[in-house]
C-alpha positions as CSV (number, residue, x, y, z in Angstrom):
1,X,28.3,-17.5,21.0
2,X,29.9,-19.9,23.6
3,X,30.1,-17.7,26.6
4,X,32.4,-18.5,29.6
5,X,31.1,-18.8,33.4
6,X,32.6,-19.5,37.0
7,X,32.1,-23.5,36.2
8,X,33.3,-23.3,32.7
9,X,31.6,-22.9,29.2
10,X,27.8,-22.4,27.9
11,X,26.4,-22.2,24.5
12,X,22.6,-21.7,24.3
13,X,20.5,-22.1,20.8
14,X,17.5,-22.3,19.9
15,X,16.4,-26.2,19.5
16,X,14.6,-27.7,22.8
17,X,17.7,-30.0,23.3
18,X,20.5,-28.9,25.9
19,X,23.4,-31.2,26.7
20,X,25.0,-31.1,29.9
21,X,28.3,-32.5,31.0
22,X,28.5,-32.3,34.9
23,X,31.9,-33.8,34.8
24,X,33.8,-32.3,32.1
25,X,37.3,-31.6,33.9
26,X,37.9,-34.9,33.7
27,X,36.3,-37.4,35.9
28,X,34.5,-38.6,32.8
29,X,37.5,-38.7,29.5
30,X,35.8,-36.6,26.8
31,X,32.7,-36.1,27.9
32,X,32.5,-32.2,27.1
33,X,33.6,-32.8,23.6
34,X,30.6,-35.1,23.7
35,X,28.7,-32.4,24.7
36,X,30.0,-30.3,22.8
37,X,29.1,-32.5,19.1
38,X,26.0,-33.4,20.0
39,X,24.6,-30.2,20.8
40,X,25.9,-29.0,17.8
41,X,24.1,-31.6,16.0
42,X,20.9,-31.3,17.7
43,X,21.0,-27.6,17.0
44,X,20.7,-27.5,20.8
45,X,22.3,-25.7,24.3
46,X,25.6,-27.4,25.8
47,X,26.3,-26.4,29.4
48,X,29.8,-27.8,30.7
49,X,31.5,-27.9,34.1
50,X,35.2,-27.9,33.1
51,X,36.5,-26.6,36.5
52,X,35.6,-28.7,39.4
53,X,36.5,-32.5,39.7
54,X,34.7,-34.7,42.0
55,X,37.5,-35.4,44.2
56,X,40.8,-34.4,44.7
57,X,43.9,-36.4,43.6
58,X,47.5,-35.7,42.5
59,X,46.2,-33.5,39.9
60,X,43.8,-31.6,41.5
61,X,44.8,-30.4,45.2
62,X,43.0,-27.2,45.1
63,X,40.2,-27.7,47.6
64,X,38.3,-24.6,46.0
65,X,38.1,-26.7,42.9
66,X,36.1,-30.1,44.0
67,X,32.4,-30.6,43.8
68,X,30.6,-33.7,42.2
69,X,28.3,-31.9,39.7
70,X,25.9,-34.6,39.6
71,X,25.3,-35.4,43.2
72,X,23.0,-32.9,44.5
73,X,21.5,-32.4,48.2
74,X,18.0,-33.4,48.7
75,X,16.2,-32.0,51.9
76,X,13.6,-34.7,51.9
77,X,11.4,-32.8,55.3
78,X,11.9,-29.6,53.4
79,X,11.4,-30.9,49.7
80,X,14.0,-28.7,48.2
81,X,17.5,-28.7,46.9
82,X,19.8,-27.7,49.7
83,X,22.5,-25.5,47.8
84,X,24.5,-23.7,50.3
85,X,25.8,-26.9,50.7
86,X,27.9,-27.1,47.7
87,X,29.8,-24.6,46.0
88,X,28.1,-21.5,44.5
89,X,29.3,-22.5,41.0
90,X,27.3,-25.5,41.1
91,X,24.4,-23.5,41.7
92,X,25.2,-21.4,39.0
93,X,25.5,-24.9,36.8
94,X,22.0,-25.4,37.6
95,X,20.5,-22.0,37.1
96,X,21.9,-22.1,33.6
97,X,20.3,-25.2,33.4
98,X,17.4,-24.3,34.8
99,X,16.8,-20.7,32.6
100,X,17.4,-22.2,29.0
101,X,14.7,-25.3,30.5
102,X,12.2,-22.3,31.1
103,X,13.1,-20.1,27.9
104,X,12.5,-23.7,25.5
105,X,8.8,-24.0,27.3
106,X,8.1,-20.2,26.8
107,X,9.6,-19.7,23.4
108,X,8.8,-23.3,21.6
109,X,5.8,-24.6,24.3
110,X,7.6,-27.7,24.5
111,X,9.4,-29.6,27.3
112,X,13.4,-28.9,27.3
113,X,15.4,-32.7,26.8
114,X,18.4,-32.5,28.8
115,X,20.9,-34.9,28.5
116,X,23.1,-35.8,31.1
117,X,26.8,-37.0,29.6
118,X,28.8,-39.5,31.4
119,X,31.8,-41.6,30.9
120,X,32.1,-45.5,32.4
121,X,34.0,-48.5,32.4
122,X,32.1,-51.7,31.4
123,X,33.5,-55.2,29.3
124,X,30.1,-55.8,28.0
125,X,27.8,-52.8,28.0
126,X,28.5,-50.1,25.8
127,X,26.1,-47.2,26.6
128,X,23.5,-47.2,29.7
129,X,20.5,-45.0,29.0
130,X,19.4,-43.8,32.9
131,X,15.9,-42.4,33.3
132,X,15.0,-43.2,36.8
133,X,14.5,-47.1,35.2
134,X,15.8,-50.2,36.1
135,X,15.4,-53.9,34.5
136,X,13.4,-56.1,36.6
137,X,12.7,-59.5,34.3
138,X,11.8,-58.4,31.3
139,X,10.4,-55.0,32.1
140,X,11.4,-51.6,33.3
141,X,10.3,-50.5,36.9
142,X,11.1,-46.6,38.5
143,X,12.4,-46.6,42.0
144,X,8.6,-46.9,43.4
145,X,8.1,-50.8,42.1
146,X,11.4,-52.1,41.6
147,X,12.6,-55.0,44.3
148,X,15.8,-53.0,44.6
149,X,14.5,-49.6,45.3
150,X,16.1,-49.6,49.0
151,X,15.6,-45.9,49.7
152,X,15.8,-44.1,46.4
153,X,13.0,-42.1,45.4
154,X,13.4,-40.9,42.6
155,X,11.0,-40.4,39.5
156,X,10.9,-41.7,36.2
157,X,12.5,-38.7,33.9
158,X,11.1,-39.4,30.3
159,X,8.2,-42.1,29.5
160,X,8.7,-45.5,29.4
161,X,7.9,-45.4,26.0
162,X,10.3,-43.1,25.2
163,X,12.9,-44.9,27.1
164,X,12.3,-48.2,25.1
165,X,12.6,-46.5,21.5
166,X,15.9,-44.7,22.5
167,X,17.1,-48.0,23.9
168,X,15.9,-50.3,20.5
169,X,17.5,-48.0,18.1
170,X,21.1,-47.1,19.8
171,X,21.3,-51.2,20.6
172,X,20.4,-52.2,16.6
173,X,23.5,-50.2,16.1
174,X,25.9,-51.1,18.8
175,X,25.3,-54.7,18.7
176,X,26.0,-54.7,14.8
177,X,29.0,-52.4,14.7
178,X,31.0,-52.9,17.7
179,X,29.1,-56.3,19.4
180,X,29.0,-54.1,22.8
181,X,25.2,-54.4,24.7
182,X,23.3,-51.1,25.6
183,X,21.2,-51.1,29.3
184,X,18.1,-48.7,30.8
185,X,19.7,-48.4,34.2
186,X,21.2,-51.3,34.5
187,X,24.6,-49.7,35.5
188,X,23.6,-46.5,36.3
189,X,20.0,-45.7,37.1
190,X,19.6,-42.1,37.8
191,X,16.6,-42.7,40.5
192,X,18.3,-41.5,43.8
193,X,16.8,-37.7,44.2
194,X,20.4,-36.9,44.6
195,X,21.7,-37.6,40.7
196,X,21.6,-34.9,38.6
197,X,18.8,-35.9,36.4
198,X,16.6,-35.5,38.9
199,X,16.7,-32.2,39.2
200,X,14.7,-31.5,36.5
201,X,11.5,-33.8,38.4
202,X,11.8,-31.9,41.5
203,X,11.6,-28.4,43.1
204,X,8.9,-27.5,40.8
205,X,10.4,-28.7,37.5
206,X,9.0,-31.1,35.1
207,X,11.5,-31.1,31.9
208,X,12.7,-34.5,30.1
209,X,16.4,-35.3,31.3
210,X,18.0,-38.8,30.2
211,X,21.3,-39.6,32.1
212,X,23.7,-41.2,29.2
213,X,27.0,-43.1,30.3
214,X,29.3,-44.4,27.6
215,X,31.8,-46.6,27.5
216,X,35.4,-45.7,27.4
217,X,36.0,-47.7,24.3
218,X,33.6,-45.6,22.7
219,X,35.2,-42.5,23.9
220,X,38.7,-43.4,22.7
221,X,39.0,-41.4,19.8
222,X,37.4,-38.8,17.3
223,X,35.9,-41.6,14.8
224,X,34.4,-43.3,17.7
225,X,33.1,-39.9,19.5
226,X,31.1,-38.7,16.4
227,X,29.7,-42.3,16.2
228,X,27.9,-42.3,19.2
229,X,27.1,-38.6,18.4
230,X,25.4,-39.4,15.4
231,X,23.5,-42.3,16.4
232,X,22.4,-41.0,20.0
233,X,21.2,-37.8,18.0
234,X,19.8,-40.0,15.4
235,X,17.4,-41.6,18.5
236,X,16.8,-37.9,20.1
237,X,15.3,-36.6,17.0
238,X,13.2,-39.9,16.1
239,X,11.8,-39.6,19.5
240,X,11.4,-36.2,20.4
Protein backbone atom coordinates (compact mmCIF):
# COMPACT_ATOMS: atom_id res chain seq x y z
CA UNK A 1 0.00 0.00 0.00
CA UNK A 2 1.57 3.37 -1.05
CA UNK A 3 1.90 5.11 2.18
CA UNK A 4 2.36 9.05 2.42
CA UNK A 5 5.41 10.72 4.33
CA UNK A 6 6.70 14.42 5.15
CA UNK A 7 8.69 14.34 1.59
CA UNK A 8 5.92 12.72 -0.33
CA UNK A 9 4.96 9.06 -1.23
CA UNK A 10 6.57 5.38 -0.55
CA UNK A 11 5.54 1.98 -1.68
CA UNK A 12 7.75 -0.88 -0.37
CA UNK A 13 7.47 -4.67 -1.97
CA UNK A 14 9.10 -7.36 -1.79
CA UNK A 15 11.67 -7.67 -4.97
CA UNK A 16 15.37 -6.31 -4.17
CA UNK A 17 14.82 -3.38 -6.63
CA UNK A 18 13.71 0.21 -5.08
CA UNK A 19 13.36 3.23 -7.38
CA UNK A 20 13.98 6.52 -6.12
CA UNK A 21 13.09 9.81 -7.55
CA UNK A 22 14.91 12.65 -5.47
CA UNK A 23 13.33 15.25 -7.64
CA UNK A 24 9.87 14.41 -8.27
CA UNK A 25 8.11 17.90 -7.61
CA UNK A 26 9.32 18.93 -10.67
CA UNK A 27 12.81 19.72 -11.24
CA UNK A 28 13.02 16.61 -13.33
CA UNK A 29 9.37 16.44 -15.78
CA UNK A 30 7.91 13.02 -14.91
CA UNK A 31 10.29 11.48 -13.15
CA UNK A 32 8.01 10.02 -10.28
CA UNK A 33 5.74 8.54 -12.74
CA UNK A 34 8.92 6.92 -13.90
CA UNK A 35 9.36 5.74 -10.67
CA UNK A 36 6.39 4.97 -10.15
CA UNK A 37 6.21 2.20 -13.58
CA UNK A 38 9.20 0.82 -13.18
CA UNK A 39 8.92 -0.18 -9.67
CA UNK A 40 5.84 -1.64 -10.50
CA UNK A 41 7.49 -3.60 -13.11
CA UNK A 42 10.33 -4.70 -11.25
CA UNK A 43 7.97 -5.88 -8.48
CA UNK A 44 10.13 -3.48 -6.45
CA UNK A 45 10.00 -0.24 -3.65
CA UNK A 46 9.50 3.38 -5.14
CA UNK A 47 10.45 6.11 -2.79
CA UNK A 48 9.46 9.77 -4.12
CA UNK A 49 10.17 13.27 -2.97
CA UNK A 50 7.19 15.25 -4.44
CA UNK A 51 7.49 18.23 -2.02
CA UNK A 52 10.70 19.94 -2.13
CA UNK A 53 12.21 21.57 -5.34
CA UNK A 54 15.81 22.33 -5.55
CA UNK A 55 15.44 25.88 -5.82
CA UNK A 56 13.00 28.34 -5.53
CA UNK A 57 11.36 30.14 -8.58
CA UNK A 58 8.01 31.81 -9.36
CA UNK A 59 6.29 28.70 -8.48
CA UNK A 60 7.82 27.68 -5.57
CA UNK A 61 8.46 30.73 -2.98
CA UNK A 62 7.98 28.80 0.13
CA UNK A 63 11.47 28.65 1.66
CA UNK A 64 10.27 25.62 3.89
CA UNK A 65 9.88 23.74 0.65
CA UNK A 66 13.57 23.79 -1.16
CA UNK A 67 16.18 21.13 -0.71
CA UNK A 68 18.12 19.42 -3.63
CA UNK A 69 17.42 15.66 -2.82
CA UNK A 70 20.36 14.46 -4.43
CA UNK A 71 23.08 16.75 -3.22
CA UNK A 72 24.06 15.49 0.10
CA UNK A 73 26.73 16.94 2.64
CA UNK A 74 29.89 14.96 2.98
CA UNK A 75 32.09 15.71 6.20
CA UNK A 76 35.19 14.42 4.58
CA UNK A 77 37.53 14.80 8.32
CA UNK A 78 34.52 13.25 10.04
CA UNK A 79 33.54 10.65 7.20
CA UNK A 80 29.91 10.97 7.65
CA UNK A 81 26.85 12.54 6.17
CA UNK A 82 26.28 15.82 7.77
CA UNK A 83 22.33 15.98 7.97
CA UNK A 84 21.42 18.72 10.20
CA UNK A 85 22.41 20.56 7.43
CA UNK A 86 19.48 20.00 5.26
CA UNK A 87 16.04 19.67 6.00
CA UNK A 88 14.69 16.85 8.30
CA UNK A 89 12.58 15.48 5.39
CA UNK A 90 15.55 14.71 3.55
CA UNK A 91 16.78 12.71 6.23
CA UNK A 92 13.74 11.02 6.40
CA UNK A 93 14.16 10.43 2.33
CA UNK A 94 17.17 8.61 3.19
CA UNK A 95 16.16 6.50 6.17
CA UNK A 96 13.39 5.13 3.99
CA UNK A 97 15.97 4.52 1.73
CA UNK A 98 18.19 3.25 3.84
CA UNK A 99 15.55 0.59 5.92
CA UNK A 100 14.04 -1.14 2.76
CA UNK A 101 18.23 -1.39 1.60
CA UNK A 102 18.67 -3.37 5.04
CA UNK A 103 15.25 -5.30 5.07
CA UNK A 104 16.21 -6.73 1.08
CA UNK A 105 19.82 -7.97 2.65
CA UNK A 106 18.01 -9.60 5.71
CA UNK A 107 14.99 -10.94 4.06
CA UNK A 108 16.39 -12.01 0.36
CA UNK A 109 20.50 -12.07 1.39
CA UNK A 110 21.00 -10.01 -1.55
CA UNK A 111 22.25 -6.51 -2.19
CA UNK A 112 19.27 -3.83 -2.58
CA UNK A 113 19.61 -1.98 -6.58
CA UNK A 114 18.58 1.47 -6.18
CA UNK A 115 17.92 3.43 -9.00
CA UNK A 116 18.31 6.95 -8.92
CA UNK A 117 15.69 8.74 -11.62
CA UNK A 118 16.54 11.85 -13.29
CA UNK A 119 15.39 14.02 -16.11
CA UNK A 120 17.91 16.01 -18.65
CA UNK A 121 18.20 17.88 -21.63
CA UNK A 122 20.64 16.51 -24.33
CA UNK A 123 20.42 16.73 -28.56
CA UNK A 124 22.28 13.59 -28.92
CA UNK A 125 22.25 11.42 -25.81
CA UNK A 126 19.28 9.86 -24.86
CA UNK A 127 19.80 8.12 -21.42
CA UNK A 128 23.17 8.47 -19.29
CA UNK A 129 23.65 5.45 -17.01
CA UNK A 130 25.89 7.10 -13.79
CA UNK A 131 27.75 4.70 -11.51
CA UNK A 132 30.59 6.65 -10.34
CA UNK A 133 32.15 5.95 -14.16
CA UNK A 134 33.30 8.09 -16.65
CA UNK A 135 34.65 7.45 -20.44
CA UNK A 136 38.24 7.93 -20.73
CA UNK A 137 39.26 6.52 -24.53
CA UNK A 138 37.67 3.59 -24.89
CA UNK A 139 37.31 2.52 -21.29
CA UNK A 140 35.50 3.32 -18.07
CA UNK A 141 37.54 4.89 -15.14
CA UNK A 142 35.91 5.79 -11.30
CA UNK A 143 36.86 9.09 -9.89
CA UNK A 144 40.35 7.48 -8.57
CA UNK A 145 41.98 6.96 -12.27
CA UNK A 146 40.20 9.14 -14.47
CA UNK A 147 42.27 12.45 -15.85
CA UNK A 148 39.26 14.48 -14.82
CA UNK A 149 38.75 13.40 -11.39
CA UNK A 150 39.73 17.05 -9.93
CA UNK A 151 38.53 16.47 -6.36
CA UNK A 152 35.69 14.03 -6.55
CA UNK A 153 35.97 10.96 -4.64
CA UNK A 154 33.58 9.02 -5.15
CA UNK A 155 33.29 5.20 -5.60
CA UNK A 156 32.25 3.09 -8.36
CA UNK A 157 28.48 2.02 -7.33
CA UNK A 158 27.82 -1.31 -9.38
CA UNK A 159 30.73 -3.35 -11.29
CA UNK A 160 32.08 -2.44 -14.22
CA UNK A 161 30.77 -5.30 -15.66
CA UNK A 162 27.54 -4.69 -14.74
CA UNK A 163 27.70 -1.15 -15.96
CA UNK A 164 28.75 -2.33 -19.52
CA UNK A 165 25.74 -4.94 -19.93
CA UNK A 166 23.15 -2.34 -18.82
CA UNK A 167 24.77 0.19 -21.18
CA UNK A 168 24.95 -2.57 -24.49
CA UNK A 169 21.46 -3.57 -24.11
CA UNK A 170 19.45 -0.09 -23.43
CA UNK A 171 21.91 1.48 -26.49
CA UNK A 172 20.84 -1.73 -29.10
CA UNK A 173 17.47 -0.30 -28.45
CA UNK A 174 17.79 3.45 -28.48
CA UNK A 175 20.01 3.64 -31.36
CA UNK A 176 17.44 1.46 -33.44
CA UNK A 177 14.20 3.00 -32.31
CA UNK A 178 14.68 6.56 -31.80
CA UNK A 179 18.60 7.09 -33.36
CA UNK A 180 19.37 8.87 -29.74
CA UNK A 181 23.10 7.67 -28.16
CA UNK A 182 23.17 6.26 -24.42
CA UNK A 183 26.50 7.37 -22.17
CA UNK A 184 28.19 5.73 -18.65
CA UNK A 185 28.75 9.18 -17.10
CA UNK A 186 29.39 11.01 -19.71
CA UNK A 187 26.82 13.75 -18.71
CA UNK A 188 26.29 12.99 -15.46
CA UNK A 189 28.72 10.78 -13.53
CA UNK A 190 27.48 10.34 -10.09
CA UNK A 191 31.31 10.21 -8.45
CA UNK A 192 31.25 13.44 -6.22
CA UNK A 193 30.49 11.89 -2.53
CA UNK A 194 27.87 14.58 -2.51
CA UNK A 195 25.27 12.92 -5.43
CA UNK A 196 22.85 10.90 -4.10
CA UNK A 197 24.06 7.57 -5.33
CA UNK A 198 26.65 7.70 -3.27
CA UNK A 199 25.07 7.36 -0.40
CA UNK A 200 24.67 3.96 -0.61
CA UNK A 201 28.93 3.48 -0.77
CA UNK A 202 29.43 5.43 2.27
CA UNK A 203 28.60 5.70 5.95
CA UNK A 204 28.73 2.01 6.29
CA UNK A 205 26.54 1.11 3.33
CA UNK A 206 27.54 -1.11 0.45
CA UNK A 207 24.11 -1.55 -1.69
CA UNK A 208 24.09 -1.24 -5.78
CA UNK A 209 22.66 2.30 -6.81
CA UNK A 210 22.83 3.36 -10.61
CA UNK A 211 22.05 7.15 -11.19
CA UNK A 212 19.69 7.06 -14.56
CA UNK A 213 19.06 10.59 -16.44
CA UNK A 214 16.70 10.53 -19.38
CA UNK A 215 16.12 12.67 -21.86
CA UNK A 216 13.22 14.87 -22.10
CA UNK A 217 12.14 13.55 -25.47
CA UNK A 218 11.85 10.34 -23.88
CA UNK A 219 9.79 11.78 -21.08
CA UNK A 220 7.23 13.52 -23.34
CA UNK A 221 4.50 11.39 -23.12
CA UNK A 222 2.91 7.96 -21.84
CA UNK A 223 4.01 5.77 -24.97
CA UNK A 224 7.44 7.04 -24.60
CA UNK A 225 7.53 6.75 -20.54
CA UNK A 226 6.55 2.96 -20.57
CA UNK A 227 9.33 2.52 -23.38
CA UNK A 228 12.09 3.31 -21.43
CA UNK A 229 10.32 1.53 -18.51
CA UNK A 230 10.28 -1.60 -20.27
CA UNK A 231 13.56 -1.65 -21.67
CA UNK A 232 15.56 -0.18 -18.57
CA UNK A 233 13.61 -3.04 -16.58
CA UNK A 234 14.30 -5.33 -19.30
CA UNK A 235 18.42 -4.55 -18.58
CA UNK A 236 17.78 -4.68 -14.52
CA UNK A 237 16.46 -8.06 -14.61
CA UNK A 238 19.09 -9.54 -17.19
CA UNK A 239 21.67 -8.21 -15.03
CA UNK A 240 20.70 -8.57 -11.63
Amino acid sequence: MMEKTNYGKKKIRTSRFVVVAPHGAGDDLKSGVVAVRLAKVLGGSYIINNQYKKTANKTNKNPNLIEDFNRLKWASIKKKFLWAKKKPAMKEFYLDIANTCDKIKNSRGVKAVVIYVHGMQHKKIGIDIGVGLRPQGSRLFGSGYHEETGCNTGNVTIKISQAKKIFKIVRESLQKDFNLEVSTGATFSGWSKWSGIQFHKHGDRNDYAIQVEINKFLRSDDEKINYVVDLFSRALKDVF
